[in-house]
C-alpha positions in Angstrom: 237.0 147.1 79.9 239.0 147.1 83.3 238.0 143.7 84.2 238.3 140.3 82.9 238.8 136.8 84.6 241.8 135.2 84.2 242.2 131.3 83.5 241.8 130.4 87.6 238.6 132.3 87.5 239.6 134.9 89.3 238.8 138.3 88.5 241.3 140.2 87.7 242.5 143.8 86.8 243.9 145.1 83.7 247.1 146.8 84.6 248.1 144.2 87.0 248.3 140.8 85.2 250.5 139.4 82.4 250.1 137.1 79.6 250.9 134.0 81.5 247.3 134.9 83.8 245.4 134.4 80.2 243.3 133.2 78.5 241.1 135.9 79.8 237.0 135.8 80.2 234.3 138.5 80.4 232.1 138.4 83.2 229.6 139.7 81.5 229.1 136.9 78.6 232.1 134.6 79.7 233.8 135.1 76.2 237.6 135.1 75.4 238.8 138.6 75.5 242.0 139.8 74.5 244.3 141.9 77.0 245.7 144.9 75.5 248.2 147.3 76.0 250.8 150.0 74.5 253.0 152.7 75.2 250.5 155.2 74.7 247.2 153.6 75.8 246.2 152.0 79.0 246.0 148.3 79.7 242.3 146.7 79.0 240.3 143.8 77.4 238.8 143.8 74.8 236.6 141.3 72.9 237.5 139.7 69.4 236.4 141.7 66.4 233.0 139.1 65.9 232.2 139.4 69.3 228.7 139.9 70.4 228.3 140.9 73.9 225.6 142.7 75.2 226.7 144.0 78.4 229.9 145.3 77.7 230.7 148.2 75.2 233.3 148.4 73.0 235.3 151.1 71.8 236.4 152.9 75.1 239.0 155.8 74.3 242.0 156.2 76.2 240.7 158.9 78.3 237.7 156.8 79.5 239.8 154.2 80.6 242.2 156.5 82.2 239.3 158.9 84.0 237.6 155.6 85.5 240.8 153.8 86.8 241.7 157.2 87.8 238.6 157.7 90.3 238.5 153.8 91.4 242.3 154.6 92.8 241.3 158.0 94.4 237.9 156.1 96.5 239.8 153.1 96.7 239.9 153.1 100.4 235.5 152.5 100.0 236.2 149.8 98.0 234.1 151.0 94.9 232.8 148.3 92.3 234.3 148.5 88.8 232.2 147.4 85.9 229.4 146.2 88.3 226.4 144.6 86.4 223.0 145.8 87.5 220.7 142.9 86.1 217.7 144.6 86.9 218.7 147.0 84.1 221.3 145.1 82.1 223.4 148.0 82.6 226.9 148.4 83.6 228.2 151.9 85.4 231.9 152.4 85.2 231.6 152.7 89.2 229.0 152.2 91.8 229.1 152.7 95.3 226.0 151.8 97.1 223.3 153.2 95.9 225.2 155.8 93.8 226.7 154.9 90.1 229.0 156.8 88.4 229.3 157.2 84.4 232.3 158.8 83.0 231.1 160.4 79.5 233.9 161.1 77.5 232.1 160.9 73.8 228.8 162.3 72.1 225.8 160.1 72.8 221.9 161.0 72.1 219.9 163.0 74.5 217.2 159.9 73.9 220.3 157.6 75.4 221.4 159.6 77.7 218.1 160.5 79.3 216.9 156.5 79.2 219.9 155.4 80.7 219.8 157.9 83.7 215.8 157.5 84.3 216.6 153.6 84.3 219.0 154.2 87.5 216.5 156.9 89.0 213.6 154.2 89.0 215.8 151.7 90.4 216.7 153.6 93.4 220.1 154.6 92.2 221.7 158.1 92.2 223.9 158.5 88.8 226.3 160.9 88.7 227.9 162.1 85.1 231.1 163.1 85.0 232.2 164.4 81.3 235.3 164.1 79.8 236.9 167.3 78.0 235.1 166.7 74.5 231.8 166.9 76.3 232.8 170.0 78.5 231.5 173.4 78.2 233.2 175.5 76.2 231.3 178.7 74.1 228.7 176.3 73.1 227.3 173.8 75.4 227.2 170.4 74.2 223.4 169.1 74.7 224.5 166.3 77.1 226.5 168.8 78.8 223.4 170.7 80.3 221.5 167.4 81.0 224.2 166.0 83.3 223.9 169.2 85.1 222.5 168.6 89.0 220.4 171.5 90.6 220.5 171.8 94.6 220.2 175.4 96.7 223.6 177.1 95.2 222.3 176.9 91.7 223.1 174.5 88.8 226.5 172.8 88.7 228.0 169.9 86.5 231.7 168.3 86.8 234.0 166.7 84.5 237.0 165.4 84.4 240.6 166.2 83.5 243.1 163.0 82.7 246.0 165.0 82.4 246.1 166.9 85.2 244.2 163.7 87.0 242.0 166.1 88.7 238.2 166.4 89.0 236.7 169.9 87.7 233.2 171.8 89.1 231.8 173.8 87.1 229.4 176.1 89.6 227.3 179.3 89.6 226.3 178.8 85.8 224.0 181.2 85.0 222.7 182.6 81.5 222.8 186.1 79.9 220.6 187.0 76.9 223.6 187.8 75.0 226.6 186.0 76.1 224.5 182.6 77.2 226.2 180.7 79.8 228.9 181.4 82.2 230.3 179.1 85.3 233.0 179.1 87.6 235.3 176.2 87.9 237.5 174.5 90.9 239.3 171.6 90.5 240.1 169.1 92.6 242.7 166.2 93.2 243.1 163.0 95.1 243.5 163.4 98.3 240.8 166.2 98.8 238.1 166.1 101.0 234.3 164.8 99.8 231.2 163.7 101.2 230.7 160.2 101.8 227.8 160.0 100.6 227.6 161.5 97.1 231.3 161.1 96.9 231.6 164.5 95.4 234.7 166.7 96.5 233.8 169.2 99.2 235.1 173.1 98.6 237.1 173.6 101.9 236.7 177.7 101.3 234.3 180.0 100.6 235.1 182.0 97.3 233.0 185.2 96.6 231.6 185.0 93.6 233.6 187.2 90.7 232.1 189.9 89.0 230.4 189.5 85.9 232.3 190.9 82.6 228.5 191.2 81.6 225.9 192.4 84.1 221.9 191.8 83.4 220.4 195.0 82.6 216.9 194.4 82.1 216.4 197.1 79.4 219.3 196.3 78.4 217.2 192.8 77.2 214.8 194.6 76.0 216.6 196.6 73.7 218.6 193.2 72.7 215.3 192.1 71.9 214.1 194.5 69.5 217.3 194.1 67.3 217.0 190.6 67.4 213.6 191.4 66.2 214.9 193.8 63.2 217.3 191.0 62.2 214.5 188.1 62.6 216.3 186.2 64.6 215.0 182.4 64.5 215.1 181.3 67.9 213.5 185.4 69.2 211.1 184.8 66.5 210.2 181.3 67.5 209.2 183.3 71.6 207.8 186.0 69.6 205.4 183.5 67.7 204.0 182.1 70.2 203.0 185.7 72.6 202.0 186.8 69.5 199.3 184.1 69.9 197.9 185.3 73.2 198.1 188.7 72.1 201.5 189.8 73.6 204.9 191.1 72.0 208.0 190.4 73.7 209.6 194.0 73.1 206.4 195.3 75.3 206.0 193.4 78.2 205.7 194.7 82.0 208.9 195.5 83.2 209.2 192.9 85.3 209.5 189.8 82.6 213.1 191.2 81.7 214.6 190.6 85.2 217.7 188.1 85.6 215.8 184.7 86.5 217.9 182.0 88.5 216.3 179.6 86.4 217.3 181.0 82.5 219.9 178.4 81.9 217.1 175.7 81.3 214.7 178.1 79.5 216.6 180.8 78.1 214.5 183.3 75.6 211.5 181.1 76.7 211.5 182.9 80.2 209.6 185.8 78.7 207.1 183.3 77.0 206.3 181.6 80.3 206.4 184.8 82.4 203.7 186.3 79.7 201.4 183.2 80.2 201.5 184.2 84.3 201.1 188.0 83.4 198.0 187.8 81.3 196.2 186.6 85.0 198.5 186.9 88.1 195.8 185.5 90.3 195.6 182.6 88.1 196.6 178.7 90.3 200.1 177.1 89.5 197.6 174.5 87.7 196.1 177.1 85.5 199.8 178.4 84.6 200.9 175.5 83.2 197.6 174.7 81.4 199.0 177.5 79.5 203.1 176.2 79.1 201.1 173.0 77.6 201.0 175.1 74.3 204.9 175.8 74.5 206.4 173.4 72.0 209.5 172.4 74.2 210.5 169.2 76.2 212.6 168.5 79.3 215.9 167.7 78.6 217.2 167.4 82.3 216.4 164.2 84.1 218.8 164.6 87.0 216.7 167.9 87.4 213.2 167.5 89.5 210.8 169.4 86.3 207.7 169.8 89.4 210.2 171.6 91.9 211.4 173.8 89.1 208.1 175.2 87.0 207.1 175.4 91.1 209.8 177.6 91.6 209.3 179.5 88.6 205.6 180.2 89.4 206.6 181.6 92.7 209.5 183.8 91.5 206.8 185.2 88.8 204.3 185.7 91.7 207.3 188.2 93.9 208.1 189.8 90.8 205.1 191.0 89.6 204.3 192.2 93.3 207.2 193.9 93.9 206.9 195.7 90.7 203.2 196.5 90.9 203.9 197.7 95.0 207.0 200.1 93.3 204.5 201.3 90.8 201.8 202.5 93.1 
């Protein structure tokens, strides 16, 4: 931890007091903790080895404790909280800022963790914000934590992390998913000193970029056929969709046209697209309500609590409806 008090009760910080400031308190169960530092790790507390407290953890790498004394410099001049206990949830977010908190991620946690924690801010009125550290990052294959610290708003999906060495914040924006290479993003990074909304405290892109061609555009019979030797090779998680349209009388080699279109949405649902776009299919008329009667029998749950799950299967439902009309008006 950053923070300790020192032996005049004062709280102090880790990299600017000495051993004559000691002995040193947590604030958080008013043990002795032990300042620590080295050539190669930044200064901290830490408790003693038979130390029980509840409200700090122990174990922070070096790149946590860089990352959050990184970002408490850069918004210094907002005078962010470090370490600030939130009793209502006996939780303690590296940084808070009125109503927004920030946890820096920099090593594996559950989904059943991650997703309590961050439903714990939401119904307290606070906005979290993850920011991963490089182990947590995407690279080929997404760490599950990585995709639910993602944040959806009307550019698309977009998740940041964070880069000690180069002290720098990184966005990854535009991800998007393609039935055979899976997920692709663009990144910009950002340093102190940039520009950011002072609200969300998240850096602002001062240009607008085109987006870069794809190495790999969406062909939608290019899916299909994709499909079919996924098929041949029984593929568990094609034959998993294919299972369930199966069930209602489908096969996901031979639906309308339409189901193999790019979706903006794929990312969260990937291969399960087609199964939910089959469910609207079989009745376009159908209500929103009688659509997801019909996802009820999908065996999947919602990994993404910083996503709103109502505005998305809303969305969804409404991009099925324009594709199926667009395609049935072409085919007239």
């Amino acid at each position: 931890m950053m923070y300790a008090y020192d032996k005049e009760k004062q709280l102090r910080r880790a990299d600017a007091v000495e051993t004559t400031n000691a002995p040193f308190q947590c604030p958080g169960c008013q043990e002795q903790v032990i300042w620590k530092r080295g050539p190669a790790r930044r200064p901290h507390f830490a408790h003693r080895s038979d130390g029980a407290c509840c409200t700090f953890s122990e174990g922070e790498t070096d790149e946590h404790l860089m990352a959050k004394g990184c970002l408490y410099d850069w918004y210094q001049p907002l005078s962010l909280q470090i370490e600030c206990f939130l009793p209502e949830l006996s939780q303690r977010p590296d940084l808070k800022y009125q109503q927004l908190v920030i946890e820096i991620q920099c090593s594996p946690i559950s989904l059943t963790a991650f997703s309590a924690r961050t439903k714990g801010y939401l119904s307290a009125g606070y906005r979290p914000w993850w920011i991963l550290g490089s182990r947590l990052q995407p690279k080929r294959h997404w760490h599950v934590i990585a995709k639910a610290s993602c944040m959806f708003d009307e550019e698309g999906f977009h998740l940041w992390g964070i880069d000690t060495a180069r002290q720098c914040l990184i966005h990854y924006r535009e991800i998007h998913w393609h039935y055979q290479y899976g997920v692709g993003y663009q990144c910009t990074w950002f340093s102190e000193g940039c520009p950011y909304d002072q609200e969300t405290l998240q850096p602002i892109h001062q240009e607008q970029t085109l987006p870069q061609p794809r190495s790999s555009p969406w062909q939608p019979s290019g899916y299909q056929y994709w499909l079919l030797q996924q098929l041949i090779k029984k593929a568990p998680r094609i034959m998993e969709v294919q299972a369930f349209v199966y069930r209602l009388h489908g096969h996901i080699a031979q639906l309308p046209y339409w189901c193999y279109q790019e979706s903006r949405y794929g990312f969260l649902f990937e291969h399960w697209l087609l199964a939910m776009r089959f469910c609207f299919h079989i009745d376009p008329k159908q209500s929103f309500q009688d659509w997801l009667g019909k996802l009820c029998f999908i065996d999947w749950t919602w990994s993404y609590p910083l996503i709103d799950q109502a505005m998305i299967l809303s969305a969804m439902f409404e991009e099925c409806r324009y594709l199926e009309a667009m395609f049935r008006f072409q085919n007239q």
